[in-house]
C-alpha positions in Angstrom: 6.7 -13.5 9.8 10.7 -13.8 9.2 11.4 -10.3 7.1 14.1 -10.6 4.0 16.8 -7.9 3.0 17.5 -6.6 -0.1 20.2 -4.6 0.9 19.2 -2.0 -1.5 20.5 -4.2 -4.3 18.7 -2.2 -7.0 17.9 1.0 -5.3 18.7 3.2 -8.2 16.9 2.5 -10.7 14.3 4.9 -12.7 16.1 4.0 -16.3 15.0 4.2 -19.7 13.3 1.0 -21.2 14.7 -0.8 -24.5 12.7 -2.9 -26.6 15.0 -5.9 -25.3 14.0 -5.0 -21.5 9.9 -5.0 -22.6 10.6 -8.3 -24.2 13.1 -10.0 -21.7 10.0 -11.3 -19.1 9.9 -15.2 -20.2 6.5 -17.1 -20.6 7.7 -19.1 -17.2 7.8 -15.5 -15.6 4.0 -14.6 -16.2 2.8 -18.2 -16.4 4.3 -20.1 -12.9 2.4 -21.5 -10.2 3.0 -18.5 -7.7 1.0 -16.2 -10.4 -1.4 -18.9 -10.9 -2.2 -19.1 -7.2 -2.2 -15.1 -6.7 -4.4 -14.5 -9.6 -7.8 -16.1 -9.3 -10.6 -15.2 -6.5 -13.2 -17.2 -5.2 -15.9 -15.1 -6.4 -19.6 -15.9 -8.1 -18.8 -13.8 -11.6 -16.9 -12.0 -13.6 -17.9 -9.0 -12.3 -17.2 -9.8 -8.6 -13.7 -10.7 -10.2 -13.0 -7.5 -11.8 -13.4 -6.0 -7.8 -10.6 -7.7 -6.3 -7.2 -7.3 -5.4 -5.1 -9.2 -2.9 -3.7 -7.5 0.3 -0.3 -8.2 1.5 -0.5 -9.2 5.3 2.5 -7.2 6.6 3.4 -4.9 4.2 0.3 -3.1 4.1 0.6 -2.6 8.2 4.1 -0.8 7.5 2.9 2.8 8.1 4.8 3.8 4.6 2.6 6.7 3.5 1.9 8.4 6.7 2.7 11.9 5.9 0.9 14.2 3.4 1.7 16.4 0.5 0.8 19.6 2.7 2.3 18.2 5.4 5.6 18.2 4.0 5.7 21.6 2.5 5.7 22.9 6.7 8.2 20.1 7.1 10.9 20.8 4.7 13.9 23.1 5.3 14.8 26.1 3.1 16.9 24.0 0.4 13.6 21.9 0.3 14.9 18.9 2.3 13.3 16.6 4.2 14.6 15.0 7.4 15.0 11.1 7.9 11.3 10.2 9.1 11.1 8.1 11.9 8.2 5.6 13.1 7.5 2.7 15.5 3.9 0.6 14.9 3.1 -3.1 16.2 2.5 -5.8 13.8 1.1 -9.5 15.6 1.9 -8.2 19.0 5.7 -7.7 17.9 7.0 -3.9 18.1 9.1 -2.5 14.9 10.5 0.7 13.6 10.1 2.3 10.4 12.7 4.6 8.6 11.9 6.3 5.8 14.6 8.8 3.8 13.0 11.0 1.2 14.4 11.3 -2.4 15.3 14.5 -4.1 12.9 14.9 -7.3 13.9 18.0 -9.9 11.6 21.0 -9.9 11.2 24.8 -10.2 10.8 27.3 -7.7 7.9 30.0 -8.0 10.0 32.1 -9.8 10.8 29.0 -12.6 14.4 28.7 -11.2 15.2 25.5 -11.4 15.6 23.6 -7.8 15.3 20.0 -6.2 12.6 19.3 -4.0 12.2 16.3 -1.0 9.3 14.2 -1.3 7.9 11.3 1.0 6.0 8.8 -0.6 2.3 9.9 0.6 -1.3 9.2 -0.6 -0.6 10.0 -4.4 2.0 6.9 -4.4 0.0 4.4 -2.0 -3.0 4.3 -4.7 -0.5 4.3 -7.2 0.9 1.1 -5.8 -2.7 -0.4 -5.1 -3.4 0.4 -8.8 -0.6 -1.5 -9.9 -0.8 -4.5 -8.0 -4.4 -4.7 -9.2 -2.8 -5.1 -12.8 -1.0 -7.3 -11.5 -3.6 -9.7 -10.8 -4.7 -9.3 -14.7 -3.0 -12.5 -16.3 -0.3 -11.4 -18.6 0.7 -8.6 -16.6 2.2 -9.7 -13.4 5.3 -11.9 -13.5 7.3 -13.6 -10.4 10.8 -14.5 -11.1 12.5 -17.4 -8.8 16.1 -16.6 -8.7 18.8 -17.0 -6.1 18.8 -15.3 -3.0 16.5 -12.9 -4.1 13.4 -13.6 -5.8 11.5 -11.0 -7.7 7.7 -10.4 -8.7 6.4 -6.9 -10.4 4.2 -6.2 -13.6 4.5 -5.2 -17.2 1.7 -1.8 -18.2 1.8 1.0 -19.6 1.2 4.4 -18.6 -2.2 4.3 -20.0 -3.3 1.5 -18.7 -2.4 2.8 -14.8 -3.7 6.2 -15.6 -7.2 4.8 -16.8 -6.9 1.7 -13.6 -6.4 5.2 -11.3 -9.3 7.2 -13.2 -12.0 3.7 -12.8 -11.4 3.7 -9.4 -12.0 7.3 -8.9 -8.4 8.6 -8.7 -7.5 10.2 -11.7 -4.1 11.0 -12.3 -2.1 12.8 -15.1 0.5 11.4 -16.8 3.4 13.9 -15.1 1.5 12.7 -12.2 1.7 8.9 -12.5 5.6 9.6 -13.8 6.1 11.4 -10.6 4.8 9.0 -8.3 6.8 6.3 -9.9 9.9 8.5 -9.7 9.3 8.7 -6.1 8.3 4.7 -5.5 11.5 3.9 -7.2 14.1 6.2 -5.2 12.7 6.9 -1.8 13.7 4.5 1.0 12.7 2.5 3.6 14.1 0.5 6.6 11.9 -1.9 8.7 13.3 -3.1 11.6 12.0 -5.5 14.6 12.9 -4.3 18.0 11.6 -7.0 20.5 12.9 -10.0 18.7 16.3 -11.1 18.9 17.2 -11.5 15.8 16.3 -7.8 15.2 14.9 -9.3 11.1 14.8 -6.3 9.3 13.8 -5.1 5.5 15.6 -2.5 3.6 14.7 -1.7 -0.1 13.0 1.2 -2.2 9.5 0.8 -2.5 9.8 -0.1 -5.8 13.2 -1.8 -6.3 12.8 -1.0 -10.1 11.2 1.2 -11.8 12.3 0.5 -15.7 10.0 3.3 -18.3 10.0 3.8 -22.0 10.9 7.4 -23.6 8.0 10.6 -24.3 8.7 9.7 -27.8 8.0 6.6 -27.7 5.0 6.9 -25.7 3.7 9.5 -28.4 4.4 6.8 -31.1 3.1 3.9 -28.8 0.6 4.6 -26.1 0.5 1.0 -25.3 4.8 1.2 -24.8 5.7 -0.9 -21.7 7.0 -0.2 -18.3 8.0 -2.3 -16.1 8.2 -2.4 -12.0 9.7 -4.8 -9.2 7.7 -4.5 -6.1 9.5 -4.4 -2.9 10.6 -7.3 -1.3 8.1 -7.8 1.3 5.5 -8.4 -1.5 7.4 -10.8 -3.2 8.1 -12.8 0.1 4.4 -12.8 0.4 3.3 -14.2 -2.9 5.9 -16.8 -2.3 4.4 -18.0 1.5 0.8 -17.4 0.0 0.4 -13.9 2.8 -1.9 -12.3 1.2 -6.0 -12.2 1.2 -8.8 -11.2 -1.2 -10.4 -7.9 -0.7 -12.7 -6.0 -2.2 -10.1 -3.8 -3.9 -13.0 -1.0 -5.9 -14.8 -0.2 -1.9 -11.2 0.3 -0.7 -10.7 2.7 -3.6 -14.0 4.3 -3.2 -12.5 6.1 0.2 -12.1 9.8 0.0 -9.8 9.5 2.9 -6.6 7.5 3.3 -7.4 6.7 7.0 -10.5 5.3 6.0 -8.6 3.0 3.1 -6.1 2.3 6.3 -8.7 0.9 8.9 -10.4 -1.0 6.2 -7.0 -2.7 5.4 -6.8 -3.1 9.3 -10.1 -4.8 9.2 -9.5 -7.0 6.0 -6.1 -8.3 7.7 -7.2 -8.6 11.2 -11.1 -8.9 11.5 -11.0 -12.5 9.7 -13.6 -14.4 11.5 -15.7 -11.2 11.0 -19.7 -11.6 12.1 -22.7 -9.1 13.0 -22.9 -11.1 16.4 -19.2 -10.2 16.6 -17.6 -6.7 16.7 -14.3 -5.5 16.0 -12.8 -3.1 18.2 -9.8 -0.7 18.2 -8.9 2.0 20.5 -7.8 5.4 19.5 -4.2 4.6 20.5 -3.8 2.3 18.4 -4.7 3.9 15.2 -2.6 6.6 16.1 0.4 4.9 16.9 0.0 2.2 13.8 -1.4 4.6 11.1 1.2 7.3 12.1 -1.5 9.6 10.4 -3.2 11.6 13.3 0.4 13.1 14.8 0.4 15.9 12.0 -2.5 17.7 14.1 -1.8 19.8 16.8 -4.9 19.5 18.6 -5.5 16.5 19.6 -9.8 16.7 19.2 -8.6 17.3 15.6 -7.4 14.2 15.2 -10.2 12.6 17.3 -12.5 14.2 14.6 -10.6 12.8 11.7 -10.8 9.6 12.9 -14.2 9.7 13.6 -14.9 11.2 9.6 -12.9 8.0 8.7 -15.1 5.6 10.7 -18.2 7.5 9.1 -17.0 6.6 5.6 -16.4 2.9 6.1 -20.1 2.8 7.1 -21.4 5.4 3.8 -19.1 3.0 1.8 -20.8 -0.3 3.6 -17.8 -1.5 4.9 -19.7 -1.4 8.8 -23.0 -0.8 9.8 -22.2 1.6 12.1 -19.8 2.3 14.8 -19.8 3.3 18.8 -17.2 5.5 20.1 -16.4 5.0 24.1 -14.7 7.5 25.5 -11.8 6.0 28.5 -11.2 9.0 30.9 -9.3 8.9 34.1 -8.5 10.7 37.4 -10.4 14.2 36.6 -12.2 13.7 33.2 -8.5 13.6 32.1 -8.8 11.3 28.7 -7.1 8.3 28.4 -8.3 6.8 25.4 -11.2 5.9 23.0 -12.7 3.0 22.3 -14.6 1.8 18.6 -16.5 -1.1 18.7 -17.2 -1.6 14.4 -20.2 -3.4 13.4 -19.4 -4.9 10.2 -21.9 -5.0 7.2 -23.2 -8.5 5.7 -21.4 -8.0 2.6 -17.9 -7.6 3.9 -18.6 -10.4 6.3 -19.5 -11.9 3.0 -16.2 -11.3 1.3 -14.2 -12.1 4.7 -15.8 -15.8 4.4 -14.7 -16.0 0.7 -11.4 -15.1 1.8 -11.3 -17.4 4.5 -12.2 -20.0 2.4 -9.8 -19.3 -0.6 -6.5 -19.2 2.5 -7.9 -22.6 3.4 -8.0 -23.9 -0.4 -4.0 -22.2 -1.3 -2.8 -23.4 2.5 -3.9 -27.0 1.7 -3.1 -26.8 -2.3 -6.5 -27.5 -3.6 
């Protein structure tokens, strides 16, 4: 997949939002044949409907929310900054690297002094993100604008409509919350880079290129006041090459742990011809190296134990029937790897053939 550059065109860009900037999305904005193919699901019902969401094939690989909120505080130096964070992962057999730079959000200190603190984006923002582009699937929320060079897609919501999206799926969130995570979307950076192809394509953009919000007075008059976000680039480029798949966006949501909401993205974008007769396996190595998750423990059978947990969720949340862990050892008992082969359940081999089948109808423009 050829990667696009924004070159940080609109990198900062948390600003206040006017009446005219709520009004300014055009009807051929939300209403365009883009939207039209990204919205609807090949589903039975309306209630089957409400559960999906699309995944975007390689954006959702990036390893952009690797790093927790604990993590960081152990990470950060004594003027609360963060260093430039630094990451390598694989993506169709093609190697890349990942650099993210943290933004500086306003705080206090224990003692109420005020102060500036260095934030990643981490777990809060990734189901912040999920939660918007699940609006976005709503018609009259997203919107995809075709301009020159750059095209654009986001979604119109308000704060109470994310906050109540976050608190269905199980992820409640405050408003100072939600505000925060936007803050950090819209000013926190990140460079993608391919190292074994030639042309070294790379991305560069916020995760939210804009991130445009109305006032706390006029969200005390209006509840229902409008924000509005751009999402990064990548997504864009994929709702223009029709990149993305259904999923079954309220069982990803229903993971207590982000690694388990990781390998069941891995699974959604890679285990597409998915069957009982079939199993999917992964090795150890590469969820570590592609999640960029398990390198915060310093033990090493902790992290083999938090993958493990992970696996055990997919199959409580019926995402796999069960799994079977190999251990690889070499010269010694030394270990050398581990190896999951993942039976998948019948109903996400289910949803993997309606997915299959709704690629085939938007490649061939039924």
């Amino acid at each position: 997949m050829a990667l696009i550059s924004s070159h940080g065109q609109e990198k900062k860009s948390f600003v206040s939002c006017d009446k005219k900037l709520q009004a300014s999305l055009r009807p051929d904005e939300t209403k365009n044949r883009q939207l039209s193919l990204f919205h609807p699901f090949l589903c039975n019902n309306e209630t089957e409907q409400k559960r999906l969401s699309n995944s975007i094939e390689f954006w959702d690989s990036v390893p952009r929310y690797s790093i927790s909120r604990q993590a960081m505080i152990k990470m950060r130096d004594k003027n609360g900054n963060l260093p430039l964070l630094e990451l390598e992962f694989e993506y169709g057999q093609v190697k890349f690297s990942v650099c993210i730079q943290a933004t500086q959000i306003k705080g206090k200190d224990k003692e109420g002094n005020p102060t500036t603190i260095a934030y990643y984006p981490s777990s809060n923002e990734e189901l912040v993100e999920e939660a918007l582009r699940k609006l976005a699937v709503d018609q009259e929320q997203g919107f995809y604008i075709n301009e020159k060079p750059v095209s654009k897609s986001g979604v119109s919501f308000s704060l109470y409509q994310l906050r109540e999206e976050l608190k269905r799926s199980g992820h409640s969130r405050s408003l100072e919350e939600i505000k925060l995570s936007l803050n950090i979307l819209s000013r926190s950076s990140i460079q993608i880079v391919s190292t074994t192809q030639k042309s070294r394509a790379f991305a560069y953009s916020t995760y939210l290129p804009v991130v445009a919000g109305v006032s706390r007075s006029d969200i005390e008059s209006d509840p229902n006041s409008k924000w509005v976000v751009h999402f990064h680039p990548l997504v864009t480029d994929s709702i223009e090459k029709l990149s993305y798949r259904q999923f079954n966006y309220d069982q990803l949501m229903s993971h207590t742990t982000q690694l388990a909401r990781w390998l069941h993205k891995q699974l959604i974008q890679k285990y597409t011809q998915a069957s009982i007769t079939t199993p999917f396996r992964m090795n150890y190595s590469t969820i570590k190296r592609d999640s960029a998750m398990l390198s915060n423990y310093k033990r090493e059978r902790k992290a083999h134990e938090a993958c493990d947990l992970a696996m055990k969720e997919l199959v409580k949340n019926r995402v796999l029937v069960k799994f079977n862990p190999v251990v690889e050892t070499g010269l010694r008992g030394k270990f050398l790897d581990v190896v999951y082969t993942l039976i998948p359940s019948p109903g996400f081999v289910a949803e993997v053939k309606a997915a299959n089948k709704r690629k085939k109808e938007l490649s061939t423009g039924q």
